[in-house]
C-alpha positions in Angstrom: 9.9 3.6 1.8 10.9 7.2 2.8 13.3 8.5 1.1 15.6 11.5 1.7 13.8 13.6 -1.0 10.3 14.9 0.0 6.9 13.5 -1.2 3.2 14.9 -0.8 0.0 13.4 -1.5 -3.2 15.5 -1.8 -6.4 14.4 -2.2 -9.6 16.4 -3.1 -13.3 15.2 -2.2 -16.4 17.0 -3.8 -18.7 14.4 -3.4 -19.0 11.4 -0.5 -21.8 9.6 0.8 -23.7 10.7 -2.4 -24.2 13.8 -1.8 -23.7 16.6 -4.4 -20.5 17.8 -6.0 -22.1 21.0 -6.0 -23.3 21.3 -2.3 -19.8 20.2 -1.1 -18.4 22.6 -2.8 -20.8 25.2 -1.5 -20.0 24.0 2.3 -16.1 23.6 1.7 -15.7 27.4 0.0 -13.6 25.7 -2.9 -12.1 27.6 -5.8 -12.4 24.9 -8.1 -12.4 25.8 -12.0 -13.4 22.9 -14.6 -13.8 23.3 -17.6 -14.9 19.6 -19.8 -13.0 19.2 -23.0 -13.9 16.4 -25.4 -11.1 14.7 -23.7 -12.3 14.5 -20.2 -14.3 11.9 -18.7 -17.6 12.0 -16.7 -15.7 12.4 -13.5 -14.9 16.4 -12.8 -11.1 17.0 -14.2 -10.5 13.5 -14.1 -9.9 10.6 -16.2 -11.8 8.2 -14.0 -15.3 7.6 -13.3 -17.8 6.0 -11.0 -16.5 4.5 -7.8 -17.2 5.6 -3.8 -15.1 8.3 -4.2 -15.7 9.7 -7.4 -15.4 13.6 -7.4 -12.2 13.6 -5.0 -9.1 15.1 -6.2 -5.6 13.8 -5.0 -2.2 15.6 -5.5 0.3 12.8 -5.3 3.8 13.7 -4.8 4.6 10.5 -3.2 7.2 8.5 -4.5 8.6 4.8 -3.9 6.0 2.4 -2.3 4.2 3.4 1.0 2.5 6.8 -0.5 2.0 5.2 -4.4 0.6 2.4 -2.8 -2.2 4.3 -0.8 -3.1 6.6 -3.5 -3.4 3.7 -5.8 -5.7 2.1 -3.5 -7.9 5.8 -3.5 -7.6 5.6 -7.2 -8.9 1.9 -7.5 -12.2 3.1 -5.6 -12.7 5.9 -8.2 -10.5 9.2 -6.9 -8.7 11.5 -9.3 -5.3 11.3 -8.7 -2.8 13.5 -10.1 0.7 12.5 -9.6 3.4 15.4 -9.1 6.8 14.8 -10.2 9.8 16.4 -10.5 11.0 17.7 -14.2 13.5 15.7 -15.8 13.5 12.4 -13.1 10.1 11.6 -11.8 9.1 9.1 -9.4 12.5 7.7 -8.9 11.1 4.0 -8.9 11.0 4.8 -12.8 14.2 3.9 -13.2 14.3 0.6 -10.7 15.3 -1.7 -13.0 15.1 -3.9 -14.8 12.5 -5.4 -15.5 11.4 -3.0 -18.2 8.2 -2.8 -19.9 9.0 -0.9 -22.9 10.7 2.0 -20.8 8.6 1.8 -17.8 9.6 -0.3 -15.2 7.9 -3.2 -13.8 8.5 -1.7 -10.3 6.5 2.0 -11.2 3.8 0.0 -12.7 2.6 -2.1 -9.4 1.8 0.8 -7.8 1.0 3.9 -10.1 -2.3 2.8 -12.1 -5.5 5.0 -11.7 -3.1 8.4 -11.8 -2.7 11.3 -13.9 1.4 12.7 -14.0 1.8 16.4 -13.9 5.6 17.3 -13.9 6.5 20.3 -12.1 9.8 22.2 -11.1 8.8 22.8 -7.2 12.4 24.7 -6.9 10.6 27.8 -9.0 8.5 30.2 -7.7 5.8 29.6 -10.8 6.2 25.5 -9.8 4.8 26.5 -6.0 2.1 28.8 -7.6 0.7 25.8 -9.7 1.1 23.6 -6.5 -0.9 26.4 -4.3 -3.3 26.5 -7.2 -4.1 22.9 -7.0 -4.5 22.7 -3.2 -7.2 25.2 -3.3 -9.2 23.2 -5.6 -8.2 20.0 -3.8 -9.7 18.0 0.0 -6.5 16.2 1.1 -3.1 17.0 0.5 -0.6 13.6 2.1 2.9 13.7 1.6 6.1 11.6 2.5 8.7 14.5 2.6 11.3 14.9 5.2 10.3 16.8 7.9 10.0 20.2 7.6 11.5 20.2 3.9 7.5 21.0 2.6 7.7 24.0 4.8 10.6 25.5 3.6 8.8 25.7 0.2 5.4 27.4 1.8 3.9 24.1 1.4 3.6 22.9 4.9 0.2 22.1 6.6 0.0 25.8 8.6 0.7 27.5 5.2 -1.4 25.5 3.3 -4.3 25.3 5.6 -4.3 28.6 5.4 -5.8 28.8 1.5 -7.3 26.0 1.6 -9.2 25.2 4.9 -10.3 22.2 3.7 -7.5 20.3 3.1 -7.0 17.2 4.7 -3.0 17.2 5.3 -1.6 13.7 5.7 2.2 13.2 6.6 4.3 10.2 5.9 7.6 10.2 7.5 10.0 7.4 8.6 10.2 8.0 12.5 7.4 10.8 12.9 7.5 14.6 12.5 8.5 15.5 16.1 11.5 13.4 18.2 14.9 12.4 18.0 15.3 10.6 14.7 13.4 13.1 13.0 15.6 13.9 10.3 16.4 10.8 9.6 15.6 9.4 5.8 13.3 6.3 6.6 13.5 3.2 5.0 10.9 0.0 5.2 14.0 -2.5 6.3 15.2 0.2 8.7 11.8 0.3 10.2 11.4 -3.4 10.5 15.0 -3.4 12.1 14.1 -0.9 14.9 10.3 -2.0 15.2 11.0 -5.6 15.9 10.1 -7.5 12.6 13.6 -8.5 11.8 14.5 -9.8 15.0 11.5 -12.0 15.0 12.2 -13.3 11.0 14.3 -15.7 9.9 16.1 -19.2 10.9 16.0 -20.7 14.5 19.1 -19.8 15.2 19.9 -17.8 12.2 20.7 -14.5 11.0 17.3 -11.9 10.8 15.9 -11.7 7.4 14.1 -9.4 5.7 10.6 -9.9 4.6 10.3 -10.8 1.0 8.4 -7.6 0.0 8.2 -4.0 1.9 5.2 -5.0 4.3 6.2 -2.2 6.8 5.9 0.2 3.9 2.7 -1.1 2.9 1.5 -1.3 5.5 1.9 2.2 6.5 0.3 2.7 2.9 -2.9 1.1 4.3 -2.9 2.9 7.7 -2.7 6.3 5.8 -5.7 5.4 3.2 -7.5 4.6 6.0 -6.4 7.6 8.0 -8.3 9.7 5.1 -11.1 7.6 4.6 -11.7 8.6 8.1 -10.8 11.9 8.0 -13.3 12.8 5.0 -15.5 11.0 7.2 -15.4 13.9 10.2 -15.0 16.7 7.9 -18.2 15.7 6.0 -19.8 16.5 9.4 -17.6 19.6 10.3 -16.5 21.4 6.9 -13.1 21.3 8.2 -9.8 19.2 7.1 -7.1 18.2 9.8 -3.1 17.0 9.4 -2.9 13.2 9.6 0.7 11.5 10.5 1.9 8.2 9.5 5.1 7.2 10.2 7.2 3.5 9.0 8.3 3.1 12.9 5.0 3.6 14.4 3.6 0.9 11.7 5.9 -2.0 12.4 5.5 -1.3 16.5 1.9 -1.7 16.4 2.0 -4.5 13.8 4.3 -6.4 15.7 0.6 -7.2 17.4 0.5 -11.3 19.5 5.0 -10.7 20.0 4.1 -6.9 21.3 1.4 -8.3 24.1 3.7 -11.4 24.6 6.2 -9.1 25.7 4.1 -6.2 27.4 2.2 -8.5 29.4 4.1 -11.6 30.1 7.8 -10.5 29.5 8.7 -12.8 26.5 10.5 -11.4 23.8 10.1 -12.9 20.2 12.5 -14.8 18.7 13.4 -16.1 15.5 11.3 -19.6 14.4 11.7 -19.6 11.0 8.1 -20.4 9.5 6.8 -21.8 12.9 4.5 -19.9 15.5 5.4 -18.7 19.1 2.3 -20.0 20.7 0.7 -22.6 18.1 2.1 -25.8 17.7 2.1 -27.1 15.0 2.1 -24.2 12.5 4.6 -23.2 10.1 5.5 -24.7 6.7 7.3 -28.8 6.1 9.7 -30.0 4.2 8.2 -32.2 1.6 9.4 -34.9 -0.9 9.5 -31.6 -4.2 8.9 -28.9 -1.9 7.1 -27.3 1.1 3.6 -26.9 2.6 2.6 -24.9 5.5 -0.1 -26.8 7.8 -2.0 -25.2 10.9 -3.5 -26.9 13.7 -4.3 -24.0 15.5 -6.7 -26.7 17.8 -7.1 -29.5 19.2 -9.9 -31.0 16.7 -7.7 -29.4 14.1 -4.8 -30.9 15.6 -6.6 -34.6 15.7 -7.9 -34.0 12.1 -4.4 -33.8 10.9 -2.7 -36.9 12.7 -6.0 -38.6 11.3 -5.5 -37.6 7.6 -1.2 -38.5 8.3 -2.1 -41.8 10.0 -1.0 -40.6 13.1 -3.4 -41.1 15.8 -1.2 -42.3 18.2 -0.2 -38.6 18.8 -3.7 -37.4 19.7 -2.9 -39.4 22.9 0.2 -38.8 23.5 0.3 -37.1 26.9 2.9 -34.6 25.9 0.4 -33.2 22.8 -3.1 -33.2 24.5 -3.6 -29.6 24.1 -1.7 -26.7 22.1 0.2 -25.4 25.6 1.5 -29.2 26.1 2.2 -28.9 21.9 4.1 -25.6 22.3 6.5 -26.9 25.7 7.1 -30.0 23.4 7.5 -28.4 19.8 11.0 -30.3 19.2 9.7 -33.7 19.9 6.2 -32.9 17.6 8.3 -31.4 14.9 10.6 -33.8 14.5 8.1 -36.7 14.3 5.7 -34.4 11.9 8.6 -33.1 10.0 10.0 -37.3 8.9 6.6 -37.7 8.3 5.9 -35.1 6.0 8.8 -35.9 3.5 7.3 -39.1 2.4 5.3 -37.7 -0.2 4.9 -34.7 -2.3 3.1 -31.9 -2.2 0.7 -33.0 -4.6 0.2 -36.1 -2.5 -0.3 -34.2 0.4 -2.4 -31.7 -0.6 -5.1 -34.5 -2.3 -4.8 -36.6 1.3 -5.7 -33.0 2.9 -9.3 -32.1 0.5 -11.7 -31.4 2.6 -9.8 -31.0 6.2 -11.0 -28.7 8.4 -7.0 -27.7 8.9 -5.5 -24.8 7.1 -2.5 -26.3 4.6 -1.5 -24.9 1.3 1.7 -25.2 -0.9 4.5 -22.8 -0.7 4.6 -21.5 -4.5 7.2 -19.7 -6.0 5.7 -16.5 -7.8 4.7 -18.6 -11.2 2.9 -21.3 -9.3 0.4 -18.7 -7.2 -0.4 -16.9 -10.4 -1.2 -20.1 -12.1 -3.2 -21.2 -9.3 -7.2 -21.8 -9.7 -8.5 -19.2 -7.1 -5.9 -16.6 -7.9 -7.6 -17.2 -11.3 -10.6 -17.1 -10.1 -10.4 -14.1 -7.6 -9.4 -12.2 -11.2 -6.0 -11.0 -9.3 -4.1 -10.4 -12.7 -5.6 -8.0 -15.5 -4.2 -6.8 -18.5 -4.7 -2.9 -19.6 -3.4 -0.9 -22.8 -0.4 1.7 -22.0 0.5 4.6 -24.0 3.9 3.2 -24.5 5.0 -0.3 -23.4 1.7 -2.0 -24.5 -0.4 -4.4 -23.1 0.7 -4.6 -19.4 -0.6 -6.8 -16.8 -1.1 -5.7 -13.2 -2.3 -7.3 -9.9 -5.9 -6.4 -9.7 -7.9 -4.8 -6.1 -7.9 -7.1 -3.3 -11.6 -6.4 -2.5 -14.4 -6.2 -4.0 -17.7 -4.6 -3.1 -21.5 -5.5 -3.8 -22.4 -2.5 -4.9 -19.6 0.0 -5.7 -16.6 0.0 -7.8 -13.2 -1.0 -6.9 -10.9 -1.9 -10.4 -8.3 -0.6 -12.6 -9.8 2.2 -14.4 -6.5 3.8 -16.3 -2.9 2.5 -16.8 -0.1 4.2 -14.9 1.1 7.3 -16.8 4.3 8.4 -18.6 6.4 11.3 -16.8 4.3 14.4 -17.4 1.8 12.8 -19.7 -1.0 14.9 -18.1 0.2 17.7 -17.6 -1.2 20.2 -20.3 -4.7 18.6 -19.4 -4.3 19.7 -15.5 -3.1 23.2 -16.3 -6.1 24.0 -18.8 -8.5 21.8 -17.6 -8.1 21.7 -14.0 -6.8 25.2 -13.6 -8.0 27.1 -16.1 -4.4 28.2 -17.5 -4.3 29.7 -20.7 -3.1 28.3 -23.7 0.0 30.7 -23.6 0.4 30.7 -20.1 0.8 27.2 -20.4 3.2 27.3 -23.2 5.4 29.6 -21.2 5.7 27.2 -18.3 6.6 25.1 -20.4 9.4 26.9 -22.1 10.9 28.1 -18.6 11.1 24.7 -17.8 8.6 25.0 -14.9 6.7 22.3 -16.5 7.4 18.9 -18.6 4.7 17.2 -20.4 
């Protein structure tokens, strides 16, 4: 989500591909100052260590999901991240509520782990000093500010790039940077509504619906970690940093992916189906006798394999279901017969008739059931880490793992401010006084 306040992200590499903090630093020209308290980890003015990216430095002024959530995912592979927020509010997600843990909410906990929080008055001359501070000691810089707000502060990409030719400048905005809805405060439903996913989701028939959870935000969260990855990729080979965009819009239009060539290339526009598929047949999810199970038969052995395991054979021979374009003219008929079927047992039932198919099924489960469930157990989704106030909290764990680097939860998500005196004199170099006067001009908040 974009919202009409402005967001930045920056992230700093030193090290990638092994190589040495030291010659990196060397080939970029940084000005980067650390000094190691007894306090700091092994990682260089950071709290985490180890991980692919060890040694790169992200400013995060993101807010809200989209930005959190790809800086969280640079964090999980070992990045520093250092979290700008305003004075006073913060991340405004810390108050989206409740549930509260403590007084963090659930929300800013999902998608805030691995980060430091610096809180900094950006409306005061001293606050855009400390941010220009930290981009010359930092390698990418990504922010979801509306455009042209970053500039008015001397913090857009020309300024910027200007001190710190290094820096990787990546832009998240709702429609884009340049065009006619450039101004306009994005939003993930908003997106989805002009890119196509909410005409295509919901009842046959039915009013659109919005996806359960902000994919088109996330998703723009993933293209935009992947943007840098790839960006720190080609300045490793040219010393140089670039500006990245990312917008919600351009997300959901290329994610609208089988529905967009449907349309481009045979003129079919996508339509609501519920749970079911435009062009596989069957596919979608079946009303059972306690619940519902989705069930694929994406062909035709996967097709007979299920009217085997149902007792249904006389539909592998039925003319109008001999292969998945006869299945998809003839959906109604199929259903129908499928969908009796299917409510004379349970889910449970179902799913033990179904071991060992080589069909795709699984139970739709409510939130409790999939975290209960053995390979959500197994895949160690859920993890449990100590936080400064609220406790022990529990947080969905990286979705992938590697055979030999590290992707985890390496520190809780931080109070408002909670690192801040550790990022001016450890990161910057600021003196003890210096610091405290920040502080008492309300530049600062730690």
């Amino acid at each position: 989500m974009l919202v009409s306040v402005d967001y930045v992200f920056i992230h700093e590499v030193d090290s990638i591909g092994g190589r040495c903090p030291v010659r990196l630093k060397q080939r970029y020209h940084h000005d980067r100052r650390c000094s190691r308290s007894s306090s700091s980890s092994s990682s260089c003015c950071g709290i985490n260590s180890g991980g692919p990216l060890s040694g790169v430095r992200v400013l995060d002024l993101t807010r809200v999901l989209a930005g959190p959530f790809a800086t969280m995912i640079l964090g999980d592979l070992g990045a520093e991240i250092i979290k700008v927020e305003s004075v006073g509010v913060g991340d405004g997600t810390r108050m989206w509520g409740p549930p509260f843990v403590g007084k963090e909410s659930a929300y800013f906990l999902s998608v805030n782990r691995n980060k430091q929080s610096i809180a900094i008055d950006l409306k005061k001359p001293d606050g855009i000093e400390i941010m220009e501070d930290l981009v010359r000691s930092s390698d990418i810089l990504i922010e979801n500010f509306v455009p042209g707000s970053l500039d008015r502060l001397g913090l857009g990409y020309e300024s910027l790039s200007e001190i710190a030719p290094q820096l990787i400048y990546c832009s998240i905005t709702g429609f884009g940077r340049t065009g006619p809805y450039r101004d306009r405060p994005g939003y993930d439903v908003i997106a989805a509504s002009y890119g196509g996913l909410m005409g295509v989701t919901g009842p046959d028939n039915g009013e659109p619906c919005k996806v359960g959870v902000a994919m088109t935000d996330l998703a723009t969260g993933l293209y935009a970690h992947g943007a840098v990855m790839a960006a720190l990729l080609e300045r490793h080979k040219t010393g140089k940093g670039q500006r990245i965009d990312c917008n919600l819009l351009s997300t959901q239009v290329s994610c609208m992916v089988n529905l967009a060539s449907n349309y481009l290339n045979g003129g079919i526009d996508g339509r609501r189906l519920g749970t079911a598929h435009e062009s596989i047949v069957p596919y979608q999810a079946f009303a059972t006798k306690d619940g519902f199970l989705t069930v694929g038969g994406g062909s035709n052995d996967q097709f007979r394999a299920l009217c085997e395991r149902m007792n249904l054979e006389h539909l592998i021979t039925d003319k109008r279901y001999t292969s998945n374009a006869l299945r998809v003219k003839n959906r109604k008929s199929l259903l129908s017969t499928l969908s009796e079927f299917f409510q004379t047992k349970s889910n449970k039932d179902w799913i033990k008739l179904f071991e060992g198919a080589a069909f795709p099924y699984g139970p739709v489960n409510s939130l409790s059931e999939s975290y209960e469930d053995p390979q959500v157990i197994h895949n160690n989704m859920v993890q449990e880490i100590d936080h400064s106030t609220a406790g022990v909290v529990k947080l969905v764990g990286p979705a992938v793992q590697f055979s030999q680097l590290e992707n985890k939860i390496r520190s809780p998500p931080p109070t408002l401010g909670q690192h801040t005196e550790h990022i001016l004199l450890n990161t910057l170099g600021y003196t003890k006084e210096k610091v405290m006067n920040l502080k008492d001009m309300g530049v600062v908040q730690s």
